[in-house]
N, C-alpha and C positions, 0 to 999 in steps of 0.2 A: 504494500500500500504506500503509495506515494504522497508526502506531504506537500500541500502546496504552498511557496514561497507566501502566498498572502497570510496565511494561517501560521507562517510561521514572526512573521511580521509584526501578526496580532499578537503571537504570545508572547515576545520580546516586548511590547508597547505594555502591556497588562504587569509584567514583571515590573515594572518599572514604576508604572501605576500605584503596584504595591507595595512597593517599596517607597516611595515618594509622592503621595498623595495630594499633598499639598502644591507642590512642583510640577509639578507633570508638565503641565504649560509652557516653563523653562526647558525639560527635557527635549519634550518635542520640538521646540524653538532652533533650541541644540544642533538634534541630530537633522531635520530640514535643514537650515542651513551649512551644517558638513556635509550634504550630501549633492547639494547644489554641485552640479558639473563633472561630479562624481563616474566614472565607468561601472557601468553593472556589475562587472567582475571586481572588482576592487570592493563594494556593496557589499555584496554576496560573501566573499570572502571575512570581511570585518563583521558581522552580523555573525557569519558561523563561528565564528574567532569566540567571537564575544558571547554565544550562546553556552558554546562548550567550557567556559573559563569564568563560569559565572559574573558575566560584568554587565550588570542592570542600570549603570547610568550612562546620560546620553555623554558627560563627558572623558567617560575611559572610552565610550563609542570611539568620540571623535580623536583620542591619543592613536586609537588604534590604528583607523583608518590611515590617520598622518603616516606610521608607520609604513602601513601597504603600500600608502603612496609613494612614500619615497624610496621602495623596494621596486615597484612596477617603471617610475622614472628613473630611475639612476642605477641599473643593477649592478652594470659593470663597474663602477666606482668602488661598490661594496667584496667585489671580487679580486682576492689577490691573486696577482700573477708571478708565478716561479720561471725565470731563466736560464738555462742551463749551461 
């Protein structure tokens, strides 16, 4: 049975909900604006990141993402190279 990304979407939003009830408005503020201009894949990726690694607010969201991102722009900088 396949989960579908919106439901998975929702459950992440609801975590979050409950854990910060008062907030939520902030959160969601949040994670819309990091995801502004965002690549699906780069989305998708920080969302599972952060499902699997219990992180319910929008701003380890957006620590995360930053991360991907500058994995997905710059790989080869992060790659050392050996000479021989």
């Amino acid at each position: 049975m396949e989960v579908s990304i919106e439901n998975v979407v929702k459950n992440y939003l609801k975590k979050i909900k409950e854990q910060f009830p008062r907030y939520i408005r902030d959160h969601l503020q949040v994670i819309l604006k990091t995801l502004h201009d965002t690549p699906q894949e780069v989305a998708d990726k920080t969302l599972n990141f952060c499902l699997n690694n219990h992180l319910f607010n929008a701003y380890e969201f957006e620590q995360v993402l930053h991360v991907f991102l500058l994995e997905t722009i710059a790989p080869s900088k992060n790659k050392v190279q050996l000479n021989y």
